[in-house]
C-alpha positions in Angstrom: -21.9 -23.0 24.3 -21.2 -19.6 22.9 -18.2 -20.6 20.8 -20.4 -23.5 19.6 -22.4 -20.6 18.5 -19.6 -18.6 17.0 -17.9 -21.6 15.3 -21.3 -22.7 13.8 -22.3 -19.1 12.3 -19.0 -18.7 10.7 -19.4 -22.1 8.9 -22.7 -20.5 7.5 -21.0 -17.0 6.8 -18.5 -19.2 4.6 -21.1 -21.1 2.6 -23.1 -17.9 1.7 -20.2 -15.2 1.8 -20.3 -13.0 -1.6 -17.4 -13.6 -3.9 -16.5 -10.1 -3.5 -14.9 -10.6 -0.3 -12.2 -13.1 -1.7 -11.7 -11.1 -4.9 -11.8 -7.5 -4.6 -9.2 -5.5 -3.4 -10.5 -2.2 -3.2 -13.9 -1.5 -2.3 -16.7 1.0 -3.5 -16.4 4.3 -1.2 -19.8 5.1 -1.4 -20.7 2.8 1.0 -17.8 3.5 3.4 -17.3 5.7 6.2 -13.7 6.6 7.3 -14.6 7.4 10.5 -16.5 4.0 11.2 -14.6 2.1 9.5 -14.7 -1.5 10.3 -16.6 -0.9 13.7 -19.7 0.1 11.5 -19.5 -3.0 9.0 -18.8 -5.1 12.8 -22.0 -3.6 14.2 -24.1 -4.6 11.7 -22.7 -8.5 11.5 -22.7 -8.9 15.4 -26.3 -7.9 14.7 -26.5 -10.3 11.6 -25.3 -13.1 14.1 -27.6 -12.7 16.7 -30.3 -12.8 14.3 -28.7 -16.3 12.7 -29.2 -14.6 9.5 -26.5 -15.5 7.3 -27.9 -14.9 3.9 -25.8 -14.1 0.8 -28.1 -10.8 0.2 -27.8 -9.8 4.3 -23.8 -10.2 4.3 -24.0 -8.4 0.6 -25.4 -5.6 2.0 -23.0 -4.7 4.7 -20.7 -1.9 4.5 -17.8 -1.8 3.1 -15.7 -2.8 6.5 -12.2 -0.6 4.7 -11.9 1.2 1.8 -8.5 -1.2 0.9 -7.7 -4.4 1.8 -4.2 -3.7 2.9 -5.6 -2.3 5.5 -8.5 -4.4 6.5 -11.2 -6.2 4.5 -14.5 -8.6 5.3 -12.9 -11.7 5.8 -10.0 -9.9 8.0 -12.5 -8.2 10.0 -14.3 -11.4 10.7 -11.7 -13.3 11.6 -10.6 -11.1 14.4 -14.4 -11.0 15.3 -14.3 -14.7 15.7 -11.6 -14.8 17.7 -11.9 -12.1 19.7 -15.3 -13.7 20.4 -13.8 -16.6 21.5 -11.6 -15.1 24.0 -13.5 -12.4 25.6 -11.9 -9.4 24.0 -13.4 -6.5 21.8 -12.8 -6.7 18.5 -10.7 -4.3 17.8 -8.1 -5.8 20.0 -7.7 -8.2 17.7 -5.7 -7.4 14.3 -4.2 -9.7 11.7 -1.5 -9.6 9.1 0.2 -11.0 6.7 3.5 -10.7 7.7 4.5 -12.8 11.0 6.5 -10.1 12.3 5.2 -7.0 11.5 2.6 -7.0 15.0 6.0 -7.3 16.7 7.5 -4.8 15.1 4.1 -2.4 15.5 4.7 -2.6 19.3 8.6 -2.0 19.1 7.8 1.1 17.3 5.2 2.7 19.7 7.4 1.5 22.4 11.0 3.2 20.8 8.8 6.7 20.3 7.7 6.6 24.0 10.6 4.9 25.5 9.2 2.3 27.2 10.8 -1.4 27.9 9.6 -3.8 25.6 10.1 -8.1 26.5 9.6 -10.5 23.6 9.0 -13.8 25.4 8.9 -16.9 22.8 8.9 -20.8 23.5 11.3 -23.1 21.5 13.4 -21.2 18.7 12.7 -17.8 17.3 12.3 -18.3 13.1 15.6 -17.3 11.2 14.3 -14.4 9.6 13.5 -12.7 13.3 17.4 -10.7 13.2 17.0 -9.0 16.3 20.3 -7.7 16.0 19.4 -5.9 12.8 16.1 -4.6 14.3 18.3 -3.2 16.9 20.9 -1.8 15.0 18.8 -0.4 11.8 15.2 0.4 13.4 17.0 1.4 16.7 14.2 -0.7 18.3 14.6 -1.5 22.1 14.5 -4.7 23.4 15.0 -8.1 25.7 14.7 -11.8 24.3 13.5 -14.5 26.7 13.2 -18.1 26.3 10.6 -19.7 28.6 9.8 -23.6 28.2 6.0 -23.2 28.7 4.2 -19.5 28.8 2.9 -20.2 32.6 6.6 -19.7 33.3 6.3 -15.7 32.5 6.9 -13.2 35.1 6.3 -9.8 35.9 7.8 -7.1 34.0 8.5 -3.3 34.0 7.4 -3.1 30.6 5.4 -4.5 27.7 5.9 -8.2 27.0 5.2 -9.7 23.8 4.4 -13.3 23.8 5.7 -14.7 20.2 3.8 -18.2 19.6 4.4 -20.4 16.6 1.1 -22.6 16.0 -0.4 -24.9 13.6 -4.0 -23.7 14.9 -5.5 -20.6 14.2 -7.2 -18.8 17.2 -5.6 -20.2 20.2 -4.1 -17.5 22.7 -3.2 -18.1 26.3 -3.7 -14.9 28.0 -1.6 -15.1 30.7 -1.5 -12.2 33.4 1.8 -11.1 32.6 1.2 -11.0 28.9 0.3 -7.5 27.0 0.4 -8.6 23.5 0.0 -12.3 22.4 1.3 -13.0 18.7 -0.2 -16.1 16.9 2.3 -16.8 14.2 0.7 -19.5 11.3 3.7 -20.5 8.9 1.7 -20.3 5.9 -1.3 -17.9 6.6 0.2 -14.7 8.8 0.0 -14.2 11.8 -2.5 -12.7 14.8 -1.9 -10.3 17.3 -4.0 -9.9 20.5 -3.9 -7.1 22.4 -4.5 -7.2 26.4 -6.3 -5.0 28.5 -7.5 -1.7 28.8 -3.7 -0.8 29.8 -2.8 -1.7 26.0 -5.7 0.2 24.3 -3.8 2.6 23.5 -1.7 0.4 20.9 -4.8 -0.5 18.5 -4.5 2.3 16.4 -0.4 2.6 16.2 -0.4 -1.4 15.1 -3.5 -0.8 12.8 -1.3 1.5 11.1 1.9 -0.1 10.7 -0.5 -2.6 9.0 -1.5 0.5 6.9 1.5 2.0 5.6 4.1 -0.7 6.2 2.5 -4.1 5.8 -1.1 -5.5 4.8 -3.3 -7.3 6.6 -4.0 -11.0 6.2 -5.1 -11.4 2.8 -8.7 -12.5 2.0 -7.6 -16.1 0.4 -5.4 -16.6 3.7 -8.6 -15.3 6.1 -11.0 -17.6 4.6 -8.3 -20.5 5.2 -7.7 -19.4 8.9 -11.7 -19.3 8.7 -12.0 -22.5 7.8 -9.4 -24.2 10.2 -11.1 -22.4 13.5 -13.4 -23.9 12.5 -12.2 -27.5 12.6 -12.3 -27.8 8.7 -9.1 -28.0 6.2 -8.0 -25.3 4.1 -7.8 -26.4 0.3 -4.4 -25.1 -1.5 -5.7 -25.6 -5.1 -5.5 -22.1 -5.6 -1.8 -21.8 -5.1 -0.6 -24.0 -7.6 2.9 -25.0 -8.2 4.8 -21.5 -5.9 8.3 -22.4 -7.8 6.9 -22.4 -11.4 4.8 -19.0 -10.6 7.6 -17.6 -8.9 10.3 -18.2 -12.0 7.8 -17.4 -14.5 7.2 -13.8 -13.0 10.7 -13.0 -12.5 10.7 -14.0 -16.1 7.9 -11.7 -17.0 8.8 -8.7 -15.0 12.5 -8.8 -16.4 10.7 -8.9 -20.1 9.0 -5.7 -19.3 11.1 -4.2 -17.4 14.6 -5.1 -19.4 16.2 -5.9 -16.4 18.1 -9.0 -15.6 18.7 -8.3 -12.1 16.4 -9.9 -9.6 13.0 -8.8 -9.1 11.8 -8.5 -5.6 8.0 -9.6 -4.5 6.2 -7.8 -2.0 2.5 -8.3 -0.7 1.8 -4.5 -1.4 3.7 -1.9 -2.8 4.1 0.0 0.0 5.2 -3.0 1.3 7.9 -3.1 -1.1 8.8 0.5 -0.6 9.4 0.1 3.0 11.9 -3.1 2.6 13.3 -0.3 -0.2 13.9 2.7 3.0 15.1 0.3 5.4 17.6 -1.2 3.0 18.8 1.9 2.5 18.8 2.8 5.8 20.9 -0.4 6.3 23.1 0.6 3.5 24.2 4.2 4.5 25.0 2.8 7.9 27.5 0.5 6.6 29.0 2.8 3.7 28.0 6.0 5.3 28.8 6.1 8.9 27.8 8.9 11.2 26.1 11.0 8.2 22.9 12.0 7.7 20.2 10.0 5.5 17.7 12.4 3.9 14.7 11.1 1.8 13.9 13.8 -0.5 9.5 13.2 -1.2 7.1 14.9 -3.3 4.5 16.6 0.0 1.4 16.0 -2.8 2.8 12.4 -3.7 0.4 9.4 -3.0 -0.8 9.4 0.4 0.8 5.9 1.5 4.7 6.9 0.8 4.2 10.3 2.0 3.5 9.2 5.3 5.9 5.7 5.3 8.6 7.9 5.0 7.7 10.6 7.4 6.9 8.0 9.5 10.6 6.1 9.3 12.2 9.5 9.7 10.1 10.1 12.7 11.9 6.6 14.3 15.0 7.5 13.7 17.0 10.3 14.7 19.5 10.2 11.4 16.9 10.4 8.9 15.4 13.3 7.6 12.7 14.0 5.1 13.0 16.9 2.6 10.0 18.1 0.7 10.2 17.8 -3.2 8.0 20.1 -5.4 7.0 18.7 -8.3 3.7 19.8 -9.4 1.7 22.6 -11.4 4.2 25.1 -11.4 6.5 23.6 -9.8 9.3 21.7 -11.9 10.7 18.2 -10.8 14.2 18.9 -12.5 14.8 22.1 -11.1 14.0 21.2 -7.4 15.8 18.4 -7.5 19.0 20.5 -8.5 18.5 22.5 -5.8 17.5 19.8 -3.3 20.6 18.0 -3.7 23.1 20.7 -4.2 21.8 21.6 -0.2 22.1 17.6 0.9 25.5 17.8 -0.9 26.7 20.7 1.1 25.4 19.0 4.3 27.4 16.2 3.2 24.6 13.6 3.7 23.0 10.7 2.0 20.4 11.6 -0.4 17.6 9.2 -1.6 15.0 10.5 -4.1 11.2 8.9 -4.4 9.5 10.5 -7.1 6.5 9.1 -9.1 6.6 9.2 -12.4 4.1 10.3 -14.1 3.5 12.9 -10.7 0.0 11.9 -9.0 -2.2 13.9 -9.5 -1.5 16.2 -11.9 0.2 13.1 -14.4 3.4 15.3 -15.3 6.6 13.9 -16.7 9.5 15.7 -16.3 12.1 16.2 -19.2 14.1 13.1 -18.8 17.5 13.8 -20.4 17.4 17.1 -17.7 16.8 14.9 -15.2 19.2 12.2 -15.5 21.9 15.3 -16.0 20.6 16.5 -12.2 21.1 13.2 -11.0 24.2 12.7 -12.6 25.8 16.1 -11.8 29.2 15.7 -9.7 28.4 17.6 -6.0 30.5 18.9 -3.6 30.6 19.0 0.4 30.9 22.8 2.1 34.1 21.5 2.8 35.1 20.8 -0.8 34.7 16.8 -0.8 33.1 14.7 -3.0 29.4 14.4 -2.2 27.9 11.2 -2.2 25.8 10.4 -5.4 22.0 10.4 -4.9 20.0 6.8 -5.3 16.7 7.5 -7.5 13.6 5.6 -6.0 11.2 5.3 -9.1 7.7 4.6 -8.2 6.3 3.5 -11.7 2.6 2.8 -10.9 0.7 4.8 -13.5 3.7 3.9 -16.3 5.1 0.3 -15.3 5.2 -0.7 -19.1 8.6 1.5 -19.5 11.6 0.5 -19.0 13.6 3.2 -17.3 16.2 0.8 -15.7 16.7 -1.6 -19.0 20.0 -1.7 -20.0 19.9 1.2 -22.0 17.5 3.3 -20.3 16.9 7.0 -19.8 18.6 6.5 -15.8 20.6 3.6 -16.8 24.2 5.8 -15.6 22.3 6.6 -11.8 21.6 4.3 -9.3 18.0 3.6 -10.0 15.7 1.2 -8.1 12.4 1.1 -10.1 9.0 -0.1 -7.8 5.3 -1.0 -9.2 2.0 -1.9 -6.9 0.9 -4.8 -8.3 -2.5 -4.0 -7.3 -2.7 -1.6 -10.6 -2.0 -2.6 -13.9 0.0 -5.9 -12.9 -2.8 -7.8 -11.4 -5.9 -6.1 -13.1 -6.6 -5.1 -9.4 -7.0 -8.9 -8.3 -3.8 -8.6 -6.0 -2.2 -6.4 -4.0 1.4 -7.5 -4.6 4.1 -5.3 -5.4 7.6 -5.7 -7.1 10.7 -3.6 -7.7 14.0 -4.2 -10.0 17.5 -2.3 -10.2 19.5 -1.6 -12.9 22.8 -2.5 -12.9 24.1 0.5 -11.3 21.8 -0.2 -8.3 22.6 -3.9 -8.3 24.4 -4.3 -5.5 21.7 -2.3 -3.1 18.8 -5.5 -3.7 20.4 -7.6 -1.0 20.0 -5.0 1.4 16.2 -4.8 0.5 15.9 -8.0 0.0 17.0 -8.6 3.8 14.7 -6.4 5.2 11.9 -7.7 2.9 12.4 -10.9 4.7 13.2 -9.8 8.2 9.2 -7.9 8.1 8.1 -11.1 6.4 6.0 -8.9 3.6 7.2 -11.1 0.2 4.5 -11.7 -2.0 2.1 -14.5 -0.9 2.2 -17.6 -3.4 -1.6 -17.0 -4.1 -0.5 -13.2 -5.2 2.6 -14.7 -7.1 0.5 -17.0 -9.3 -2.3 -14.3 -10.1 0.8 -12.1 -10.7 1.9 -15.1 -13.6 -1.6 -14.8 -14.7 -2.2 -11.2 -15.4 1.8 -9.8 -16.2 1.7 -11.3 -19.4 -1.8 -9.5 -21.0 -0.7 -6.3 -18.9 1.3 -4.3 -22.0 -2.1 -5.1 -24.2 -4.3 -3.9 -21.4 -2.5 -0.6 -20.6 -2.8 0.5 -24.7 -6.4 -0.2 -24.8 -7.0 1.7 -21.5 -4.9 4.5 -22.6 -6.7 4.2 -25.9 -9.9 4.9 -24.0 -8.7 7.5 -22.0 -7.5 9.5 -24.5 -11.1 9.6 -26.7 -12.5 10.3 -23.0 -10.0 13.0 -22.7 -10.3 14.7 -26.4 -14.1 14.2 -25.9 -14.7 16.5 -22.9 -12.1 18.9 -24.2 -14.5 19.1 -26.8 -17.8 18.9 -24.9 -16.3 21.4 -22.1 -13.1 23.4 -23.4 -13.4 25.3 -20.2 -12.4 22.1 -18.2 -8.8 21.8 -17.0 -7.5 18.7 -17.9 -4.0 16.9 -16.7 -3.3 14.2 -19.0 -0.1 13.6 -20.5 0.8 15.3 -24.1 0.2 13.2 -27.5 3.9 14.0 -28.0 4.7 11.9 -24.5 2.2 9.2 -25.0 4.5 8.6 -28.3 7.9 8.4 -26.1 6.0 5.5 -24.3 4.5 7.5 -21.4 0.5 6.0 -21.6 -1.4 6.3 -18.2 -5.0 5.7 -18.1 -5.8 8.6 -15.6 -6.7 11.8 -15.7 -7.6 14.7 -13.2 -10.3 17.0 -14.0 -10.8 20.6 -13.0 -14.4 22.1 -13.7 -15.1 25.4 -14.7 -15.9 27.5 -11.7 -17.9 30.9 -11.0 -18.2 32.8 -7.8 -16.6 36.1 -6.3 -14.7 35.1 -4.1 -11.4 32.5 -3.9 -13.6 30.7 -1.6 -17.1 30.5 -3.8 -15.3 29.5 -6.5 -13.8 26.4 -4.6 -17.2 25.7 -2.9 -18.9 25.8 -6.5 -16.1 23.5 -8.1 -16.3 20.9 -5.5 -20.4 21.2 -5.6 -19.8 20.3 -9.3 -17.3 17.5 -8.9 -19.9 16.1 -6.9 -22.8 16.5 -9.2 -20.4 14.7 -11.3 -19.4 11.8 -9.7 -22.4 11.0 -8.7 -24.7 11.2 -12.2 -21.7 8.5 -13.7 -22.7 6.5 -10.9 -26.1 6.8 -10.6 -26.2 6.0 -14.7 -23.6 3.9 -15.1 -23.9 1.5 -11.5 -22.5 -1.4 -13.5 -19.5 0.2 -14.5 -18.8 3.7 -13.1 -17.9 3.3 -9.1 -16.5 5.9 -6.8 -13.7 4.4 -6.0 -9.3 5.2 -5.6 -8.4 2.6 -8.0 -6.0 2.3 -11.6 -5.8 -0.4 -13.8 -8.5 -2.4 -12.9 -9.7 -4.9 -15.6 -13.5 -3.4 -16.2 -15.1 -0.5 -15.5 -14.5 3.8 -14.9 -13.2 4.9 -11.3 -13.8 8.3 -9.8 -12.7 10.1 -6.6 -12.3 13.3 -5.4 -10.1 14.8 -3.8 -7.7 13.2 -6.1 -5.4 13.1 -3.8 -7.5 11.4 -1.5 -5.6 8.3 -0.8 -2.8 10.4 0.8 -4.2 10.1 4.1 -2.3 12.0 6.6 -1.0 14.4 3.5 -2.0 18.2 4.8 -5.1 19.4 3.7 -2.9 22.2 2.0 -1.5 19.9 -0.8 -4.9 18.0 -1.5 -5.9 18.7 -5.2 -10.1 19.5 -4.8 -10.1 18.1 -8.9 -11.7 15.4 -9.9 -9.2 12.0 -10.3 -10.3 9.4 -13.2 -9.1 6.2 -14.1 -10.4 3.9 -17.5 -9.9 0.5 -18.1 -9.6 -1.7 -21.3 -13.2 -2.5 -21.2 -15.6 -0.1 -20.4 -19.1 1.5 -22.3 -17.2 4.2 -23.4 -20.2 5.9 -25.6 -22.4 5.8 -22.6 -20.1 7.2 -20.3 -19.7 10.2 -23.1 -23.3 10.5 -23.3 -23.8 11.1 -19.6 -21.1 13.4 -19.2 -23.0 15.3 -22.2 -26.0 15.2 -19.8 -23.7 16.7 -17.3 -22.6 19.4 -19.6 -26.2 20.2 -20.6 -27.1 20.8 -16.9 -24.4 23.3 -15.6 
């Protein structure tokens, strides 16, 4: 009777749902707690269900359930409400992704850190891209395969046991005793993982943030489907459209921008992307590298999702290392990379370099001829041999309409692999797909990453691909007129405020190619002490923040986002979507990001208000 009740709500939730919840892809902050979030937005739609109320305007009106939906979204967090309904379990012991073999993976990497026995049990034959013998070999994961023709046939074990089923329905689990952690895997919609037991609570946060950092969860097109099939009704595929033609056409597209002829490689996120990049690596200097170290050389201020990826890789295995790269303020990119590598080269290990260019947040590009002489500089061993050469990991977000790794390029003579989030600029923020290319130096390293792009199951979803086809080709178009609004922003509060401190990139740079549309912004400050004058800035960030919202609602939100297709996003700290970055290397300045199409002489007239108030 109660999943009756459960199947029949959901059917009304689906009718009446706002559109939001299958388009956006990052959601408003000022409705959403970090600390709450998802168990706050769950609260308030268990209490929506009891009530039968399923009205567009009550389901608009929740909280934002996470602030990005790689991480979580509406639809996500009501699927796993539905189905932990329907089985007896809290919600947050269920958790859904994207990728069919990331939840395993999640629960091989807790396991590997604690060194605890893990059983993957599975019922006819594992899928081909499931290489347990690279997972054991690369990841250094720990583990035992067993076959069992029917899951009553599972026994005891000194361990955790992972049951791995492949279904056509979406929602069924058979919780046996001996199971800890059931994994529904749908072929074309993700995959499910329920986790057992008090014993296992533990685990909810661990695999929440694999999902996090080194996946996405289920996307919102693929929830509503899985939705709609627990339901008893069939998903439609009209938005897909042909995956072959979208496919060709955006390797076709990326290669135009990029000048590249190598293959491009689809991702569902960017981080995504950059974590098939690291293992591939990985993979690589185990092969060609034997027994030395691998050191990832990072920026500590860099956005929030690589910094902790790659701490979080090193932390797995014992030959990888991460070493800090300063790149900001006064620090120059050029000059600690010199030094950086002339230590790795001494050390005689393998050096791989993520950078971001232009630097988040303080948009800084570094003199490009130096850097490609850094990167290309001979090194030696303490010993006297011939370090290896360093492999430059590009992330391109805020610039992805040059073409550093064409042909004839700035780094076309180092081994450069170039990666975008496809959430930005490449999508208009209507996906979260990422991509990344090589030049031809770096050619030979995209099978490696592709592999491991496969093996964690985190390509592109056709849905993403075809939006990709849709938005690539306007994208050049859309980052000039957003840089051209950026800059009149810029030159205006300059005038308005000369006392403001302003990172944006130089007239000089925007000319070499080099147009982001976002700025940071550092408010004059007063007060006697170090610590007034912080207080008082971030008091005035604020004040802010909030009158462009407050005045603007329609087009200002508070909100980590970039090359979205309307409006003016603000957040502060602007390093606030480094997450687990140390509060030490979190820029307190204002972080803000113009689209193509935006009131621009409003949002100058209430900064002017602003101005007239301080």
């Amino acid at each position: 009777m109660e999943d009756n009740k459960v199947r029949s709500y959901i059917e009304a939730v689906l009718e009446n749902m706002p559109a939001d919840w299958l388009r956006l892809t990052t959601h408003r902050l000022d409705i959403y707690n970090e600390q709450l979030a998802k168990t706050e937005f769950l609260e308030q739609f268990e209490s929506l269900f009891k009530n039968r109320n399923a009205e567009t305007a009550a389901l608009s009106a929740l909280p934002t359930a996470y602030d990005y939906i790689r991480l979580g979204h509406p639809l996500s967090s009501v699927l796993e409400w539905a189905i932990a309904s329907l089985h007896g379990l809290k919600p947050e012991h269920v958790i859904s992704f994207s990728s069919r073999t990331m939840p395993v993976l999640a629960v091989l990497r807790k396991n590997l850190l604690e060194q605890k026995n893990t059983r993957i049990v599975y019922t006819g034959a594992l899928p081909d891209y499931f290489d347990a013998e690279v997972l054991k070999r690369v990841y250094s994961y720990k583990f035992d395969l067993e076959h069992v023709e029917k899951v009553e046939e599972i026994a005891a074990f000194n361990g955790s046991t992972i049951f791995f089923s492949q279904e056509d329905e979406v929602g069924h689990a058979t919780l046996m005793p001996h199971i800890d952690f059931y994994v529904s895997v749908h072929a074309h919609l993700g995959s499910i993982i329920l986790v057992k037991g008090e014993q296992n609570k533990g685990y909810i946060s661990e695999i929440q943030h694999v999902r996090r950092r080194e996946s996405i969860a289920m996307t919102p097109a693929n929830c509503f489907a899985a939705l709609q099939l627990l339901i008893g009704k069939s998903p439609s595929d009209k938005e897909k459209g042909d995956a072959a033609a979208n496919e060709a056409r955006v390797q076709e597209l990326i290669h135009g921008i990029t000048g590249t002829s190598t293959k491009a490689l689809l991702g569902s996120s960017g981080l995504s992307t950059q974590y098939a990049i690291m293992m591939g690596l990985v993979h690589e200097a185990l092969e060609k590298h034997p027994g030395k170290n691998i050191k990832f050389v990072v920026p500590p201020n860099c956005y929030g999702g690589t910094n902790d990826q790659s701490r979080r890789v090193a932390a797995a295995l014992d030959n990888v290392e991460i070493v800090d790269l300063l790149v900001d303020g006064e620090h120059d990119m050029v000059r600690s990379i010199d030094t950086v590598l002339e230590e790795i080269a001494r050390q005689d290990a393998v050096p791989y370099i993520i950078a971001e260019i232009p630097t988040n947040p303080r948009v800084e590009v570094p003199d490009l001829v130096q850097l490609r002489e850094v990167l290309s500089k001979a090194r030696k061993t303490a010993a006297g041999e011939v370090a290896v050469d360093p492999v430059f990991i590009l992330d391109q977000t805020f610039c992805p309409n040059v073409p550093f790794v064409s042909k004839d390029g700035i780094l076309s003579t180092i081994r450069t692999i170039s990666y975008v989030s496809g959430s930005k600029f490449p999508s208009g923020g209507k996906a979260t797909a990422g991509y990344c290319v090589a030049n031809a130096k770096a050619e030979a390293l995209l099978e490696k990453i592709e592999k491991h792009l496969r093996l964690c199951d985190n390509q592109a979803t056709d849905l993403q691909t075809k939006i990709l086809s849709e938005q690539l080709p306007s994208m050049n178009q859309r980052i000039e007129a957003a840089y051209s609004n950026t800059r009149e922003f810029v030159n205006f509060i300059k005038d308005t405020l000369p006392e403001a401190k302003i990172n944006f990139v130089s007239e000089e740079l925007a000319e070499e190619g080099f147009t982001p549309s976002v700025f940071s912004l550092d408010l004059p400050t007063k007060g006697n002490t170090p610590e007034e004058r912080e207080a008082y800035k971030r008091e005035l960030n604020n004040k802010l923040i909030n009158m462009m919202i407050q005045e603007i609602p329609h087009e200002s939100k508070y909100c980590v986002s970039y090359g979205q297709l309307k409006g003016c996003y603000w957040t502060i700290p602007a390093t606030s979507t480094q997450g687990t970055t140390k509060e030490a290397d979190k820029d307190y300045i204002a972080r803000v990001s113009l689209s193509p199409d935006l009131d621009l002489e409003l949002h100058k007239k209430v900064f002017q208000d602003f101005v007239a108030q301080i």
